[in-house]
Structure formats: C-alpha cells, structure tokens
C-alpha atoms as one frame of an Amber mdcrd trajectory, in Angstrom:
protein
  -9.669   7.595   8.517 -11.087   4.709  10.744 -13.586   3.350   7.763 -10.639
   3.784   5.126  -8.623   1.317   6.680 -11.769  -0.819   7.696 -10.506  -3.958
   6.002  -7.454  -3.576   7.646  -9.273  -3.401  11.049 -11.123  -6.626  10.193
  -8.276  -8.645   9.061  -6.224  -7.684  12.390  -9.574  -8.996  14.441  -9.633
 -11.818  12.080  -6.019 -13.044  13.106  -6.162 -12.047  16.577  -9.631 -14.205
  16.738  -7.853 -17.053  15.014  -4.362 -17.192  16.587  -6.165 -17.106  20.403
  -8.593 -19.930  19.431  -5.415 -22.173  18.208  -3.395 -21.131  21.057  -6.485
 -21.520  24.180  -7.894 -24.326  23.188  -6.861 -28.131  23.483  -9.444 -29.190
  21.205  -7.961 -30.358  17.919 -11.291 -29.556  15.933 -11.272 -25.698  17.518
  -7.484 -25.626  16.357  -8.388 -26.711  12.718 -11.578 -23.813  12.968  -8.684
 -21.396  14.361  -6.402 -21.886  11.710  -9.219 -21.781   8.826 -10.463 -18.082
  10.613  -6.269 -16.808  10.481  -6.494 -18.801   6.703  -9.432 -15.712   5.982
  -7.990 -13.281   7.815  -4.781 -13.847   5.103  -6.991 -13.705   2.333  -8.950
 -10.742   3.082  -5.432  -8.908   3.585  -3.933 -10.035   0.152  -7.705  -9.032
  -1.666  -7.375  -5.309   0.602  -3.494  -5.225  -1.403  -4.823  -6.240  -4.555
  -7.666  -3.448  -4.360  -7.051  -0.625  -6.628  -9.051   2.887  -6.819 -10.321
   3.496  -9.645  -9.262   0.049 -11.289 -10.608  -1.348 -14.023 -11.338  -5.366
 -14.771  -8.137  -6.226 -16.751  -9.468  -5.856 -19.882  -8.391  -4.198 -22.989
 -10.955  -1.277 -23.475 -10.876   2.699 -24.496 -10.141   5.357 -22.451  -9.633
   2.913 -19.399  -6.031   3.795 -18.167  -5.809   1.986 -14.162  -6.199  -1.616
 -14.375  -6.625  -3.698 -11.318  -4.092  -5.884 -10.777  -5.573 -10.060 -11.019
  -2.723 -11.767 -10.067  -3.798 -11.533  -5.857  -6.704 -12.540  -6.728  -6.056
 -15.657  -8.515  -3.428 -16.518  -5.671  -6.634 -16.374  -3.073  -8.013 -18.519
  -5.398  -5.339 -21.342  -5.354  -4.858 -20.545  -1.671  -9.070 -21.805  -1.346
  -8.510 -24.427  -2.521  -5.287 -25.497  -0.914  -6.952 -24.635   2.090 -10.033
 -26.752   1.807  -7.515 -29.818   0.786  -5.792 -28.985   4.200  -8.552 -28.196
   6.065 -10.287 -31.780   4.782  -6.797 -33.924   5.765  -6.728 -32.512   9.050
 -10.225 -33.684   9.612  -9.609 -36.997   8.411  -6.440 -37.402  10.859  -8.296
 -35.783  13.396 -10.744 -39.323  12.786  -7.608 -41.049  12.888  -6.326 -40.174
  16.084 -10.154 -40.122  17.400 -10.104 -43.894  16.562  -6.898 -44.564  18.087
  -6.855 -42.468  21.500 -10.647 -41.929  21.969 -10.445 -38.045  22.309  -9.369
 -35.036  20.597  -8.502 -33.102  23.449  -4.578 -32.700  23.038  -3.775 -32.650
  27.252  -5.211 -36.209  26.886  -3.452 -37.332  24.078  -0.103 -36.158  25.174
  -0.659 -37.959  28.772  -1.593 -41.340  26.832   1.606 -41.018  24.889   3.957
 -40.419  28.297   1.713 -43.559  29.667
C-alpha cells in the first residue's frame, strides 16, 4: 500500500521541504530555492495524475485500447519553462536589491526601509 502511493509520499515531503525553507528562512536566495523545490513537488503530483496503468503512448496502433492521457504532461512542460523564466527574474531582482541595500537577508531590508 505504502510503495503504491510512493509518489504521493514524495510529493507531500517535497512541499513540506519547500514551504518550511520559504517560510524559516530570511534569505531571499533560500526563498527562490524553496519555491523552485514546492515548483517540483507540483509537477511530480500533476505527472503521478497523468500516470495511467496500462497506458499506451497516444498513438494510433492495433489492439492498443488505454491510452495515456498527454495533455499533463505537456502542461509540466510549459510549467518548466515558466518556471525557469521566474526562477531567472527573481535572481536578477534579487541582484537588484543586492545592489541597492547590500544584503539579501529580508530582516535587514525591511529595517533599512523603516530607517
């Protein structure tokens, strides 16, 4: 029963993992590494979903009745890459604000701004 559901396991530890580092840590680069490890944990679900027993590759062929189902897997795909754009802006304001406070740690940040 435990190994059936194994992906299931992995994608709970996946978001747990991810949704403590964003919430624990100050640092903005650990928050952008949290969010990309929930970001996986997502995808991994949505590929477990799209899974089907016995499924075949979507294409027409004899005597091949269950077909797997392509569209979750071409969402993961668009979700990649939208991540990766994401994942690469935050970086590059996470420069930005580097440049113009001198640290990433958020406590710091928010005291310069009440300064």
């Amino acid at each position: 029963m435990i190994f059936e559901l194994f992906n299931y396991w992995i994608v709970i530890l996946l978001m747990m993992t991810g949704f403590y580092i964003v919430m624990a840590h100050s640092n903005l680069i650990k928050k952008v590494i949290g969010l990309n490890i929930f970001q996986t944990a997502v995808f991994v679900l949505y590929i477990s979903i799209g899974h089907v027993k016995g499924g075949a590759t979507p294409i027409l062929a004899e005597g091949v009745e269950t077909y797997a189902n392509p569209l979750p897997h071409v969402l993961i795909l668009t979700a990649i890459v939208v991540g990766i754009a994401t994942t690469s802006l935050a970086l590059a304001l996470i420069v930005r604000i580097r440049e113009s406070y001198g640290t990433i740690e958020e406590n710091e940040i928010q005291e310069q701004d009440l300064a």
